[in-house]
N, C-alpha and C positions, 0 to 999 in steps of 0.2 A: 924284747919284741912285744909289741902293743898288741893282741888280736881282738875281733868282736865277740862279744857276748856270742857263745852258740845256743842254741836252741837245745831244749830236752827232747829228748826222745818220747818218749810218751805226749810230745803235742806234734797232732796231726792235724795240720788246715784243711777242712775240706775244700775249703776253695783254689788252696793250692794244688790238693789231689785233682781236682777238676782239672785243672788248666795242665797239669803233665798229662792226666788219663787221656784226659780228648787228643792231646795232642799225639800222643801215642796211639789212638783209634783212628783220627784222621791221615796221621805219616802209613797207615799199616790199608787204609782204603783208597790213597794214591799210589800206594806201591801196586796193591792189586792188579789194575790191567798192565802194568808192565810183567809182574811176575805170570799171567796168564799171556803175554806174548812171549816168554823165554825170555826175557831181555835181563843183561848183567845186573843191574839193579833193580830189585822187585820188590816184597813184601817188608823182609828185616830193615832193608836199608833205608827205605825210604819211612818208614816205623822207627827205626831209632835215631834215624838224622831230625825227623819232628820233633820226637821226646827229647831228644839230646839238648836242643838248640829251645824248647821249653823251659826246661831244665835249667838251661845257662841263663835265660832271662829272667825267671824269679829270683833266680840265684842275686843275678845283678841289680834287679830292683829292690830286692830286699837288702844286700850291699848297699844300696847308694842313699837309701833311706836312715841304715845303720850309722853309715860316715858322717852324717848330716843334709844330707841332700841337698840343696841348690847351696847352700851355704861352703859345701865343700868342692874342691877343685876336681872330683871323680866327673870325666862323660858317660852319661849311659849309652851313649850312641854307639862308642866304638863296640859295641855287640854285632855291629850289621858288619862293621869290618873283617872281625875274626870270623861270622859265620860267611863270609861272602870270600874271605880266603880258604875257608876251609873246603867247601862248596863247590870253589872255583878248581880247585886243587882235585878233589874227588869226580868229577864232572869232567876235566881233561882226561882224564885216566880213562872214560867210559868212550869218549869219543872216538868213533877211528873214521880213517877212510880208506876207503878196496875199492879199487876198480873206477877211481873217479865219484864214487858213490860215496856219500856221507850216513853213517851210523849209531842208534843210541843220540842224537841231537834232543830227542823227545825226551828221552830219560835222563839226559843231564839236566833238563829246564825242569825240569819234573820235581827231580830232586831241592832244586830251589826252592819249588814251592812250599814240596813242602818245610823247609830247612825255613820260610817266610812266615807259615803259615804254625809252625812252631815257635817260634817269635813272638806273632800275636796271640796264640793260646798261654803262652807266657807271662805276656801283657795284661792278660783279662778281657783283650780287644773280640767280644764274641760277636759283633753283627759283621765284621772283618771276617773272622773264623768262618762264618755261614757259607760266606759269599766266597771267598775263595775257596772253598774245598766243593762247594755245588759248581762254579765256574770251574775249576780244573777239573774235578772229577770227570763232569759233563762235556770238556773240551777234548779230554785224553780219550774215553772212550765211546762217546756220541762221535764227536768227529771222527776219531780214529776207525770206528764202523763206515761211517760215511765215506770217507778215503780207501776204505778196502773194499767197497760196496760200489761204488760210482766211478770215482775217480783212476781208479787203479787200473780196471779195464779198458779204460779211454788211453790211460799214457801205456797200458802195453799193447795195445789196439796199433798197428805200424797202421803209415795211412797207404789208401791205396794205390795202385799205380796207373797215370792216366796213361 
């Protein structure tokens, strides 16, 4: 059996450290307001499903570079696959519904993101990085304020009776 070249130990990219750390900082500041609402997915998970899915994508780009890259028959794409099965698969599991009521929908999507947004820190894709982690962060907990703050009293607000 054929394998690639591995790397020595004593070389440390910083640039690769960059693209896991962030990703590992950013998975660990989307988990945050779920882990501050209680919700089953919080802090770890959504911190190591970033770095994880970081992790798989250098992995892969530097794979695909090794093989020969365009010259060779490797897709890089199927990486959105495996992390969109895996994703998918972690994310049902969170779901439930009681009482007609749907639960954890937020923290499945969440998880996405970040499992996306590990992806592109992966990638090196950082004006990407920026904008999704200020867009989700700001989505999950600006809104999520705003919905417990306005919204919520209105829909348990019964209306009244003429």
């Amino acid at each position: 059996m054929q394998l690639t070249p591995s790397v020595p130990i004593h070389y440390f990219d910083i640039d690769i450290l960059l693209r896991v750390g962030s990703a590992a900082m950013l998975g660990l500041l989307l988990g945050l307001d779920r882990e501050l609402r209680g919700q089953a997915a919080g802090l770890r998970t959504h911190g190591l499903t970033c770095f994880a899915t970081s992790v798989m994508t250098v992995s892969l780009i530097s794979l695909y570079a090794q093989l020969g890259g365009a010259d060779s028959k490797m897709d890089p794409l199927r990486i959105f696959e495996a992390v969109g099965a895996f994703v998918g698969i972690a994310a049902a599991g969170l779901i439930v519904v009681t009482k007609g009521e749907v639960h954890n929908l937020t923290t499945a999507v969440n998880l996405l993101l970040a499992a996306v947004i590990g992806i592109a820190c992966g990638a090196g894709q950082w004006p990407l990085v920026v904008v999704a982690a200020l867009f989700g962060s700001a989505i999950v907990t600006l809104i999520g304020y705003a919905e417990n703050r306005w919204l919520k009293p209105i829909a348990d607000d019964p209306p009244a009776a003429s």
